[in-house]
KEMIMI-40961 format. One record per atom (N, C-alpha, C): residue in one letter; x, z, y. Coordinates in Angstrom, 2 decimals. Each point is the difference from the previous one (the first is absolute). Layout:
residues N
> code; u; w; v
> a; X; Z; Y $
...
//
This chain:
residues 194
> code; u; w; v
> x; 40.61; -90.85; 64.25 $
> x; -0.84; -0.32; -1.13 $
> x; 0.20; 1.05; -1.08 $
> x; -1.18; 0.57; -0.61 $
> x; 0.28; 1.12; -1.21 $
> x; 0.31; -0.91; -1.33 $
> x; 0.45; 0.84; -0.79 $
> x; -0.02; -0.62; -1.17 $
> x; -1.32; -0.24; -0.80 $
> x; 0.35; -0.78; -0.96 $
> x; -0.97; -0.94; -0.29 $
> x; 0.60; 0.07; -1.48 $
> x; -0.75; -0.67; -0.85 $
> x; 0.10; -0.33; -1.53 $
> x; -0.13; -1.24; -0.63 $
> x; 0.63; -0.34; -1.22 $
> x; 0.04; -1.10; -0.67 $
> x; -1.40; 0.43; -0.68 $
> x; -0.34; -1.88; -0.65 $
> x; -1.18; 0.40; -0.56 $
> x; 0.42; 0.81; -1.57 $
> x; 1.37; -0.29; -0.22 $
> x; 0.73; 0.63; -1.23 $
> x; -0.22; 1.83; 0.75 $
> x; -0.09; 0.51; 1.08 $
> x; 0.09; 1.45; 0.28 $
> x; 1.27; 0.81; 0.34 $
> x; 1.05; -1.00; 0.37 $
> x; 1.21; -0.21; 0.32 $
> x; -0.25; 0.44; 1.61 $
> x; 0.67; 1.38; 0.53 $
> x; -0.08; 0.00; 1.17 $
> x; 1.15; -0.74; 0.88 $
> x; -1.00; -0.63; 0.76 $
> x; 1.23; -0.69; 1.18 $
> x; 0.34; 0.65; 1.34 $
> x; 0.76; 0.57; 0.29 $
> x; 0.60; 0.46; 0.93 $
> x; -0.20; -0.72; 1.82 $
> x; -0.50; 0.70; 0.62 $
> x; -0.06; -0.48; 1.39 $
> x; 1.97; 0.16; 0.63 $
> x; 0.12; -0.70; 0.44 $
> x; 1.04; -0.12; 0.97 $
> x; 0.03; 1.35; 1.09 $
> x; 0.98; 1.07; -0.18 $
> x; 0.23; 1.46; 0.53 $
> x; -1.36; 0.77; -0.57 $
> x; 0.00; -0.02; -0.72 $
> x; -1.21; 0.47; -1.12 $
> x; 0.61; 1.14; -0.67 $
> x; -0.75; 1.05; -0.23 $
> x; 0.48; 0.97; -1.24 $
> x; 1.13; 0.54; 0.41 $
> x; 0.76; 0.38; 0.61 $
> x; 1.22; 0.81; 0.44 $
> x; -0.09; 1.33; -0.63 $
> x; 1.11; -0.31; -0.84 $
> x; 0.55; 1.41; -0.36 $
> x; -0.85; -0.01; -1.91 $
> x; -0.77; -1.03; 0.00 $
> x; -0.70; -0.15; -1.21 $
> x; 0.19; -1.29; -0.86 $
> x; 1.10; -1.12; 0.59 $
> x; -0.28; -1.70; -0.10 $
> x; 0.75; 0.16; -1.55 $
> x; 0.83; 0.64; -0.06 $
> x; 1.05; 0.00; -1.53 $
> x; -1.57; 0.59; -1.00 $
> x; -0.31; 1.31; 0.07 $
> x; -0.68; 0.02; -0.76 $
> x; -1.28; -1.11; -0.77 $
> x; -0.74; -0.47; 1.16 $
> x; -0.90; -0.83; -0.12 $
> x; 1.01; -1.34; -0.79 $
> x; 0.78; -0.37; 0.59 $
> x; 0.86; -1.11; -0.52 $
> x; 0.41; 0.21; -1.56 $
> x; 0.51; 1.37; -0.65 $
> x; 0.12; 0.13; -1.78 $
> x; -1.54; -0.03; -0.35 $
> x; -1.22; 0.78; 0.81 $
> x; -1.22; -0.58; -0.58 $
> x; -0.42; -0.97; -0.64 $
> x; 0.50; -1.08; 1.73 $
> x; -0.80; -1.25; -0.83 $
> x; 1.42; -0.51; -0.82 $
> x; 1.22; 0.12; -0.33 $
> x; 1.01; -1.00; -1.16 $
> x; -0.89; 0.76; -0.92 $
> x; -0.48; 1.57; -0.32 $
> x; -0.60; -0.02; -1.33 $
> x; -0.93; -0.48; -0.09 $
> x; -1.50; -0.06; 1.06 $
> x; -0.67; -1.40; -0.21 $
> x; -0.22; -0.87; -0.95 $
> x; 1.04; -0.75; 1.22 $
> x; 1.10; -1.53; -0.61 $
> x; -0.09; 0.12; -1.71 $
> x; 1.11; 1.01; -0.47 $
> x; 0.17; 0.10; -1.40 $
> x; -1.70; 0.26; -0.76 $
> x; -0.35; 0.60; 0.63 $
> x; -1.24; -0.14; -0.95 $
> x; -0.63; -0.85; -0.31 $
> x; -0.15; -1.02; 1.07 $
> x; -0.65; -1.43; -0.22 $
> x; 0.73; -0.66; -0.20 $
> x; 1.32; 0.42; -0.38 $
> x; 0.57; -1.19; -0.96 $
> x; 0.26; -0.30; -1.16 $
> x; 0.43; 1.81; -0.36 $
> x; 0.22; 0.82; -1.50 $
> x; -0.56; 0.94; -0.63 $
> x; -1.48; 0.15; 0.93 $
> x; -0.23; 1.46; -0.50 $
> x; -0.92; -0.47; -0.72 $
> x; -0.15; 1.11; -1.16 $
> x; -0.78; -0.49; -1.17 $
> x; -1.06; 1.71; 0.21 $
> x; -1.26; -0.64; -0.12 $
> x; -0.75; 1.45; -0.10 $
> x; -1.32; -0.55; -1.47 $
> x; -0.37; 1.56; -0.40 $
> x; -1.11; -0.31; -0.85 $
> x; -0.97; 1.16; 0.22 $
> x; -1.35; -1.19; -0.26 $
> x; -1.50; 0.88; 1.02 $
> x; -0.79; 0.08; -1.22 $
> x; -0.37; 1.29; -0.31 $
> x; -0.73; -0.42; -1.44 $
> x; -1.75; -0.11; 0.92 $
> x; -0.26; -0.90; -1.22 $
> x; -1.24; -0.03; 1.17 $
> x; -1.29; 0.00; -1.38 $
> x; 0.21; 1.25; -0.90 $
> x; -0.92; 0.42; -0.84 $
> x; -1.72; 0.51; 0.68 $
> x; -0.77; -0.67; -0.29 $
> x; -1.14; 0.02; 0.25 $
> x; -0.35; -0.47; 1.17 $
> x; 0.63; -0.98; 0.53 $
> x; -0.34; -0.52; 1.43 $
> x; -0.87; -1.56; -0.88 $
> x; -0.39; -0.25; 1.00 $
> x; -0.55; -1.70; 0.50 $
> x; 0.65; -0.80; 0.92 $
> x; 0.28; 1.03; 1.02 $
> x; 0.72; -0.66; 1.22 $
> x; 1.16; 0.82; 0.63 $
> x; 0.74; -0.53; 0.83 $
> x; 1.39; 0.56; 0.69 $
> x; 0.31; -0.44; 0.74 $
> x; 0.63; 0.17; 1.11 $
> x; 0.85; 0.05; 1.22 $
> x; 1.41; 0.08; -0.16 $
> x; 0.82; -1.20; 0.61 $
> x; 1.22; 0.38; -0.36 $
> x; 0.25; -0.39; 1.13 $
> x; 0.74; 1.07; 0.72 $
> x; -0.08; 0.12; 1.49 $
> x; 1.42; -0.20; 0.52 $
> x; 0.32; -0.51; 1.03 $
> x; 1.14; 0.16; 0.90 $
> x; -0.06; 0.49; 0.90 $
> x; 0.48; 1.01; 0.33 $
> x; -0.36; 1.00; 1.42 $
> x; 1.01; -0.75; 1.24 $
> x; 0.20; 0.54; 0.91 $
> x; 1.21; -0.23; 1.01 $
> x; 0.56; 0.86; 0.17 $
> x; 1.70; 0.20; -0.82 $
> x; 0.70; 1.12; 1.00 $
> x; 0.09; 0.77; -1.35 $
> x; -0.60; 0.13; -1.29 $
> x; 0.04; 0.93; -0.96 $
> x; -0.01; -0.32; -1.13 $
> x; 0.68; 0.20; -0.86 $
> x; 0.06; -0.18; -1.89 $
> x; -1.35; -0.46; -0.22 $
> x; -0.60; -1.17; -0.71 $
> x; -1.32; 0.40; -0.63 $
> x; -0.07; -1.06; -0.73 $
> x; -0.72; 0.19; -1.41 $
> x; -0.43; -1.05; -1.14 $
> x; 0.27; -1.81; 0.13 $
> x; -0.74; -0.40; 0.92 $
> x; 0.17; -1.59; 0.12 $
> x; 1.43; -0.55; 0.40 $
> x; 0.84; 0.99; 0.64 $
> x; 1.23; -0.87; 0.51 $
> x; 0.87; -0.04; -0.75 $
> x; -0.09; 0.43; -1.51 $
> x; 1.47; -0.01; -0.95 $
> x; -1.08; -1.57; -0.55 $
> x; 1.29; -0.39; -0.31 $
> x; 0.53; -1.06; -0.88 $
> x; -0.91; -0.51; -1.16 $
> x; 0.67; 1.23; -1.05 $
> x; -0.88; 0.31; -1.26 $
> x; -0.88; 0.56; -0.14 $
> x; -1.07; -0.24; -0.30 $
> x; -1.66; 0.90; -0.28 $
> x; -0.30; 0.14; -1.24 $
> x; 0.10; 1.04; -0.99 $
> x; -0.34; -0.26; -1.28 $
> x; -1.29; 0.95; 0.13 $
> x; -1.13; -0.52; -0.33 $
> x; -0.91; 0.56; -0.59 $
> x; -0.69; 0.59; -1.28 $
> x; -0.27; 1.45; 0.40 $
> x; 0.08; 0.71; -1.74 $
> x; -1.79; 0.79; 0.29 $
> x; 0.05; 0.54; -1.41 $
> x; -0.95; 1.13; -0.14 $
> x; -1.66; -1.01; -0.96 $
> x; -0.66; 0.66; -0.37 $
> x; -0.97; -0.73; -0.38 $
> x; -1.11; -0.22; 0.79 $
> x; -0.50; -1.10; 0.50 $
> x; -1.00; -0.77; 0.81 $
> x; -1.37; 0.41; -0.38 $
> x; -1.07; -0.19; 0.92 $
> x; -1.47; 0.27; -0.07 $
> x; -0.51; -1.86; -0.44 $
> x; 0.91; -1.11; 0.23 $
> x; -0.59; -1.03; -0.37 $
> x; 0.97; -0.80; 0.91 $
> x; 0.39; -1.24; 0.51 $
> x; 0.86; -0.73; 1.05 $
> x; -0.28; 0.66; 0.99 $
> x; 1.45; 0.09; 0.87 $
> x; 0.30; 0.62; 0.82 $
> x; 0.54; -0.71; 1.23 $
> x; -0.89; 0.04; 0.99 $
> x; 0.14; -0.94; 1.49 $
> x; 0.93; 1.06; 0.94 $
> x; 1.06; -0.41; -0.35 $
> x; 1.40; 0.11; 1.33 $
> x; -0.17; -0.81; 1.22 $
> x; -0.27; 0.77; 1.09 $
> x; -0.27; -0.82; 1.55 $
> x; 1.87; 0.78; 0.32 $
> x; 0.74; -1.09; 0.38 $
> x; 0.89; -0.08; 1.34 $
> x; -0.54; 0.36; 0.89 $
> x; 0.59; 0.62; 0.84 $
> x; -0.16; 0.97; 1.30 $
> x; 1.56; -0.02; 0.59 $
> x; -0.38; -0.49; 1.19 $
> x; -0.40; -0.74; 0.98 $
> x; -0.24; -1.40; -0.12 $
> x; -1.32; -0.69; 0.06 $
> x; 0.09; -1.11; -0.21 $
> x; 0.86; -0.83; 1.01 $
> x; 0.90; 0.10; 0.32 $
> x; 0.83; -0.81; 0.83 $
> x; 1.82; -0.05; -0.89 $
> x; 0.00; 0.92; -0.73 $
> x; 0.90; 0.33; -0.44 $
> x; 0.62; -1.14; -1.33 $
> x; 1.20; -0.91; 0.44 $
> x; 0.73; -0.83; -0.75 $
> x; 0.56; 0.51; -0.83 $
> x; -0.37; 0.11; -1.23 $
> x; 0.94; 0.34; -1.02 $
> x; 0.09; -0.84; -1.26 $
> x; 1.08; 0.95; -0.58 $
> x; 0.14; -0.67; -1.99 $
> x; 0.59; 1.21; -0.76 $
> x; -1.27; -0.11; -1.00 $
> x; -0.48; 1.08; -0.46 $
> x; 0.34; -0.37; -1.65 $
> x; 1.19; 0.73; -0.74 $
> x; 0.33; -0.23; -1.16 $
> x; -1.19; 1.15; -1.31 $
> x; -1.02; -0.79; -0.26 $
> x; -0.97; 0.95; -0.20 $
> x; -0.08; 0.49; -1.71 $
> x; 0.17; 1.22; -0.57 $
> x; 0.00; 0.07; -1.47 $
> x; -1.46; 1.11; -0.29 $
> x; -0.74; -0.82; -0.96 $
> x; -1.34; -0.02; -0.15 $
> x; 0.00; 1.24; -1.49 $
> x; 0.10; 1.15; 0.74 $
> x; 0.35; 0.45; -1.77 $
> x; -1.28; 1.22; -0.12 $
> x; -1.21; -0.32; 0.50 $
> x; -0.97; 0.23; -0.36 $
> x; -0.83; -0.33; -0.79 $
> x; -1.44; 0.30; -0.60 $
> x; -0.47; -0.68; -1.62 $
> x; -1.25; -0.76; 1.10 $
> x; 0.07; -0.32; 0.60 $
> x; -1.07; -1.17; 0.85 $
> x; 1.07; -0.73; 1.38 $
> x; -0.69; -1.49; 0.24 $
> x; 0.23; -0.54; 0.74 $
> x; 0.31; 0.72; 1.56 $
> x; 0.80; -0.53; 0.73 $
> x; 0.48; 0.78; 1.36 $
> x; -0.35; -1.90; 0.92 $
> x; -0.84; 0.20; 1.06 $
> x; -0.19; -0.81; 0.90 $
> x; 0.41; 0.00; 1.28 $
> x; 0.77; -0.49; 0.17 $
> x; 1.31; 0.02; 1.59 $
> x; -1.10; -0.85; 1.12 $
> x; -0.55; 0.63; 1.36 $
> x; -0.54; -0.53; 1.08 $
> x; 0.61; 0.40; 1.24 $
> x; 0.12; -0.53; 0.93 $
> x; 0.41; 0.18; 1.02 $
> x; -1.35; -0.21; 1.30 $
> x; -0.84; -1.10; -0.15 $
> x; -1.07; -0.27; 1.10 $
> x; -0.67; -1.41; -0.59 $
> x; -0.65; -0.78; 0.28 $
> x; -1.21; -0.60; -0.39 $
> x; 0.77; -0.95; -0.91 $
> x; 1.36; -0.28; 0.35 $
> x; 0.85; -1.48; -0.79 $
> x; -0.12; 0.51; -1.30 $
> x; 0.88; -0.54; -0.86 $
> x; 0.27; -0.29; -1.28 $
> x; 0.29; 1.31; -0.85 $
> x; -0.55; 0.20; -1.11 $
> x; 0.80; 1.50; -0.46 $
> x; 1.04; -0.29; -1.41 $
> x; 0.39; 0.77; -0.22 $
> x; 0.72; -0.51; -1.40 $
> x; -0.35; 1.58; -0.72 $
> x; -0.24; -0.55; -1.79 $
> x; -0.15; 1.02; -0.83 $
> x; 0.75; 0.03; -0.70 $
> x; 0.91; 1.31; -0.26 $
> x; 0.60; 0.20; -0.97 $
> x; -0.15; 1.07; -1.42 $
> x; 0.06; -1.04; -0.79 $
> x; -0.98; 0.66; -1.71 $
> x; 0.82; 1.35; -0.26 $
> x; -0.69; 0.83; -0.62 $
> x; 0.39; 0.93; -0.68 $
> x; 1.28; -0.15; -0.71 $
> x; 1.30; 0.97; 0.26 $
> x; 0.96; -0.38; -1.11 $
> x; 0.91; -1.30; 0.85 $
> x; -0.06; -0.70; 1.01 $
> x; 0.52; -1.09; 0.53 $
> x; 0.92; 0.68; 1.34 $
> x; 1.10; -1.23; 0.45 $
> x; 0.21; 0.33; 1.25 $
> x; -0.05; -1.55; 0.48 $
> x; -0.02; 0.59; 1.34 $
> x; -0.07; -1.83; 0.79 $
> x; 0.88; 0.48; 1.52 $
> x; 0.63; -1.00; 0.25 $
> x; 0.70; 0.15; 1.64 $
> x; -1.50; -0.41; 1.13 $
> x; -0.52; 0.54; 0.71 $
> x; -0.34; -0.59; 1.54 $
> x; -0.23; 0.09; 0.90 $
> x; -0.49; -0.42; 0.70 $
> x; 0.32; 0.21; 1.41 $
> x; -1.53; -0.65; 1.22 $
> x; 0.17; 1.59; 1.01 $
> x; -0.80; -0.03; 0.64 $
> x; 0.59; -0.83; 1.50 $
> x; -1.18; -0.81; 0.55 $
> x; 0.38; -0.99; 0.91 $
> x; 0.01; 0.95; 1.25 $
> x; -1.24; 1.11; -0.07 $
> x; -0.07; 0.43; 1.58 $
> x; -0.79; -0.73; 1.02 $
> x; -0.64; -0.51; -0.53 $
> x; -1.05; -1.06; 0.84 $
> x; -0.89; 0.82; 0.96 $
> x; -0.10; 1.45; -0.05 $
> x; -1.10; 0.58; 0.46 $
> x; -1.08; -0.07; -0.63 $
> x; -1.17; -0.18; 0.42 $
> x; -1.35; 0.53; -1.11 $
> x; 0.03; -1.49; -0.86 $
> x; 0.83; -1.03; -0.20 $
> x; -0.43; -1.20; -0.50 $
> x; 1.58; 0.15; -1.03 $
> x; 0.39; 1.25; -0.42 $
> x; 1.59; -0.12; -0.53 $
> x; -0.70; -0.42; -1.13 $
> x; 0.88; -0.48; -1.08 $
> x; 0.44; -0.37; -1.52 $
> x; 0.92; 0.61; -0.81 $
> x; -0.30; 0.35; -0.45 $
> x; 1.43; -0.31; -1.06 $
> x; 0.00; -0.43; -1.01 $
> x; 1.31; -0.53; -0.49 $
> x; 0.02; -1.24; -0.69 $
> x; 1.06; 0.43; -0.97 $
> x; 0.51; -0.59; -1.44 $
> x; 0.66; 0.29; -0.93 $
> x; 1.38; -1.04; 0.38 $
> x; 0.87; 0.75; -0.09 $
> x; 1.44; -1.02; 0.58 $
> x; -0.04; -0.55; -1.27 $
> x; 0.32; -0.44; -1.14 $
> x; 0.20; -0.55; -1.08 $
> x; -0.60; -0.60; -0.81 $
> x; -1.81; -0.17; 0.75 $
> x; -1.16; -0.41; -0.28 $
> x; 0.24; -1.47; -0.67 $
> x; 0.05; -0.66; -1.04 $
> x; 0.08; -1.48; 0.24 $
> x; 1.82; -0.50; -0.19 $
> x; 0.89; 0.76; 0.24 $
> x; 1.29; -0.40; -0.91 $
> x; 0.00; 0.16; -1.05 $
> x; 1.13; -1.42; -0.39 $
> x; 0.35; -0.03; -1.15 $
> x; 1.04; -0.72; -0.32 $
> x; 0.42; 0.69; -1.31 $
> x; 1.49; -0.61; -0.56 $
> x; -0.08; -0.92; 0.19 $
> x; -0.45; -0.91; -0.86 $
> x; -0.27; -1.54; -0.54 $
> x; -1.55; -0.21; 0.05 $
> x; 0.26; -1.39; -0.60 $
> x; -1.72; -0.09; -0.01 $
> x; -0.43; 0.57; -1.55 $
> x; -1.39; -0.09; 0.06 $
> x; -0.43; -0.07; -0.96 $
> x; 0.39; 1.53; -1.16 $
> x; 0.60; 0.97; 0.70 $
> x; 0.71; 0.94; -0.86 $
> x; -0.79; 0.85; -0.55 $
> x; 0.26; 0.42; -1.51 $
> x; -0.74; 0.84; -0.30 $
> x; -0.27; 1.38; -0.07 $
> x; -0.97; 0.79; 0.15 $
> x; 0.13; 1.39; 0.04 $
> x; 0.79; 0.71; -0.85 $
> x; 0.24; 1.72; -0.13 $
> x; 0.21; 0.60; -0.71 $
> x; -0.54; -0.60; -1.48 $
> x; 0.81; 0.34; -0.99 $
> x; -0.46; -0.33; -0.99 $
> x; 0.92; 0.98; -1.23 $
> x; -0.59; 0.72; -1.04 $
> x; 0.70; 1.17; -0.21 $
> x; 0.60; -0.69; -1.57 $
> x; -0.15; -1.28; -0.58 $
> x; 0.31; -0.89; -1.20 $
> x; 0.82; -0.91; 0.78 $
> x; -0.15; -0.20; 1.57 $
> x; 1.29; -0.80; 0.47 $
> x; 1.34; 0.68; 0.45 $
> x; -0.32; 1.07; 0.02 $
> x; 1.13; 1.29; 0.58 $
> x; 1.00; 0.26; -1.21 $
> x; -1.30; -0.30; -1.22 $
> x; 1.07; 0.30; -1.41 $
> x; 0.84; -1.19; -0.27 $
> x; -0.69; -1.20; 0.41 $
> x; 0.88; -1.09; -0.05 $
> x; 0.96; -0.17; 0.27 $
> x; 0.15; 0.53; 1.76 $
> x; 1.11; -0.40; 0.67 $
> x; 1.59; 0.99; -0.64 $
> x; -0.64; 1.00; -0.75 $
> x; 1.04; 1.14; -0.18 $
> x; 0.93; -0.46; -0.96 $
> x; -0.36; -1.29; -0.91 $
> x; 0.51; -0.61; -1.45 $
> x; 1.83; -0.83; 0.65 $
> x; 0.06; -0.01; -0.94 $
> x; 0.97; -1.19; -0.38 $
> x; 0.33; -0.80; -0.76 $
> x; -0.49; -1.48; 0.11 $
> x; 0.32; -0.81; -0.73 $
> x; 1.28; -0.71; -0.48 $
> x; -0.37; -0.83; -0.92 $
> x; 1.68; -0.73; -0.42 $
> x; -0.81; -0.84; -1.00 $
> x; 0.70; -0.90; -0.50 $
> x; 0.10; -1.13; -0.94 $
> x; -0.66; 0.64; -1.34 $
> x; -0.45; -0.80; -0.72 $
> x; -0.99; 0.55; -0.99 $
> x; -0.06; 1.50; 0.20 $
> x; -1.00; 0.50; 1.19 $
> x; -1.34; 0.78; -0.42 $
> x; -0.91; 0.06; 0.70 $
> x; -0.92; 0.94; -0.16 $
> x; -1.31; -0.78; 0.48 $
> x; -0.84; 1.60; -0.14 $
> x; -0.98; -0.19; 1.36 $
> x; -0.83; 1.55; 0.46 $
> x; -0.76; -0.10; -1.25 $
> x; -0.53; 1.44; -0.06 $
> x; -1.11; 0.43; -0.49 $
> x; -0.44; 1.55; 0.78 $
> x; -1.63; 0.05; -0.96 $
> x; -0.71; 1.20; 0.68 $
> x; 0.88; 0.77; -0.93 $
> x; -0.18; 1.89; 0.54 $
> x; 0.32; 0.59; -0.96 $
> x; -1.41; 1.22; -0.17 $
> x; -0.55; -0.30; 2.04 $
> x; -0.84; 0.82; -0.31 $
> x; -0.85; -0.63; 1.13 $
> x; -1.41; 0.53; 0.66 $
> x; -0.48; -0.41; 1.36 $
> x; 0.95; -0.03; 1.11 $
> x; 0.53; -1.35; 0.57 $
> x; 0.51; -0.61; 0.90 $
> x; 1.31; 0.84; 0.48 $
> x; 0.85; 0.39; -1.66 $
> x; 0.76; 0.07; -0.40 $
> x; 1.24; -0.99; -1.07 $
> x; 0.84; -0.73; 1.16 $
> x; 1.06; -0.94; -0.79 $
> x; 1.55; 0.61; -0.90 $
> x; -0.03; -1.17; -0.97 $
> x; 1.48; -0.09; -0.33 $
> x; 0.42; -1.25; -0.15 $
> x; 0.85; 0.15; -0.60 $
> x; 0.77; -1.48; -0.60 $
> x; 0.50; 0.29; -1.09 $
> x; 0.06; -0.97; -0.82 $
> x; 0.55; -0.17; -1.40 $
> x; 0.91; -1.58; -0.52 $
> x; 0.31; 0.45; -0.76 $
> x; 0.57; -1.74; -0.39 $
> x; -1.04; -0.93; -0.74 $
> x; 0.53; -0.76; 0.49 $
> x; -0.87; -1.82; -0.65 $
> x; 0.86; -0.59; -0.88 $
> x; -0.08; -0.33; -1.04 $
> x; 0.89; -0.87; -0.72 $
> x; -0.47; -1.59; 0.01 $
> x; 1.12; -0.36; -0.01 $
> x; -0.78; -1.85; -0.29 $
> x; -1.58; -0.16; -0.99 $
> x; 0.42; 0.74; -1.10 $
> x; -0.76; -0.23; -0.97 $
> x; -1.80; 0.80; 0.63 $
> x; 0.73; 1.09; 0.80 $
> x; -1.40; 0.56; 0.30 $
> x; -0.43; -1.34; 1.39 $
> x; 0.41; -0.04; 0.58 $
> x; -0.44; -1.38; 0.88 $
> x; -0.56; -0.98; -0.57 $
> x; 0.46; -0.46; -1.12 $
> x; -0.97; -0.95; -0.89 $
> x; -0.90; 0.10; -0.27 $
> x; -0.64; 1.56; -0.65 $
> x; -1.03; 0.43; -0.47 $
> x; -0.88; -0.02; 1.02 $
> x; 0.52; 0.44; 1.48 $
> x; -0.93; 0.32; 1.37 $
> x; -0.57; -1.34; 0.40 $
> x; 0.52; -1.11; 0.06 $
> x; -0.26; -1.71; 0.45 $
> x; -1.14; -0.19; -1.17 $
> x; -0.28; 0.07; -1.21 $
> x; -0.39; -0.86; -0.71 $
> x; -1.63; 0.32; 0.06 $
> x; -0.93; -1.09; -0.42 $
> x; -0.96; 0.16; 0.62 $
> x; -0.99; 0.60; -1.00 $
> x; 0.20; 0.62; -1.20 $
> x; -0.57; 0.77; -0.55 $
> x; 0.91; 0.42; -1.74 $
> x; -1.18; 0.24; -0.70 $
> x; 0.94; 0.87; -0.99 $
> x; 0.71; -0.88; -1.08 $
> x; -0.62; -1.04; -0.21 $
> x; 0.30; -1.07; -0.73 $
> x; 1.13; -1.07; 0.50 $
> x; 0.33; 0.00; 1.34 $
> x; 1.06; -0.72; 0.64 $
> x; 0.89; 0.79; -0.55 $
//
């Protein structure tokens, strides 16, 4: 039997295969390996619409690292097709172009990631019916939690204690100051004459 390939592009070795060549091919694919696990590459993809992010078999190429950061300035959203649609992966994706980047693999599900964003996900490999889908789509801390908030960020930075009490100092900018009994009185009462 000859060798053959992962749908990752990982050559697999036939049994008395390659003589005199099996070591080499073998550090090939561990660097591979490392690429799709750690390798971080960036594709500027200035004036495109669309892209290919390919996995070859047997050779270094764009789709099998890890990290994908996308750069350069866009013609308008930009449709990234996976290549090979059979190909299982998870794709740590950083969106650092000034338009939307659209992740497809084959007719399933696509995920978009906004300008300025990153998102983890991952292609199923379905063949012409693949998806991919956002791993983190739909978690959450707690319930009900609230977004970023740049007057709650100032909040959390304070420290309170026994008589005092926030104020603004500027736009969704906090401090704290002291309260005295007497100023607590003034704050309760229900107008100027109380």
């Amino acid at each position: 039997m000859a060798s053959t390939y992962t749908p990752g592009g990982i050559e697999l070795i036939a049994d008395g295969e390659k003589s005199n060549t099996w070591g080499q091919i073998t550090n090939e694919n561990w660097e591979l390996m490392e690429e799709m696990v750690a390798g971080v590459v960036s594709i500027p993809l200035t004036g495109l619409t669309t892209y290919t992010l390919t996995t070859a078999d047997g050779v270094t190429s764009n789709g099998r690292h890890a990290v994908i950061r996308f750069t350069g300035a866009t013609s308008g959203t930009v449709t990234v097709t996976v290549s090979p649609n059979d190909l299982q992966k998870v794709y740590f994706i950083d969106n650092a172009v000034d338009q939307d980047v659209t992740l497809t693999q084959g007719s399933g599900a696509n995920v978009t990631v906004p300008a300025g964003t990153k998102k983890i996900v991952y292609c199923d490999g379905a063949g012409s019916g693949a998806a991919v889908t956002e791993v983190v789509e739909g978690l959450t801390v707690g319930t009900d939690v609230q977004a970023y908030d740049a007057g709650l960020q100032s909040i959390s930075g304070l420290t309170t204690a026994a008589n005092k009490m926030i104020y603004t100092t500027a736009s969704d900018t906090y401090a704290v100051t002291d309260l005295t009994s007497a100023g607590r009185d003034l704050l309760d009462d229900a107008d100027a004459a109380a």
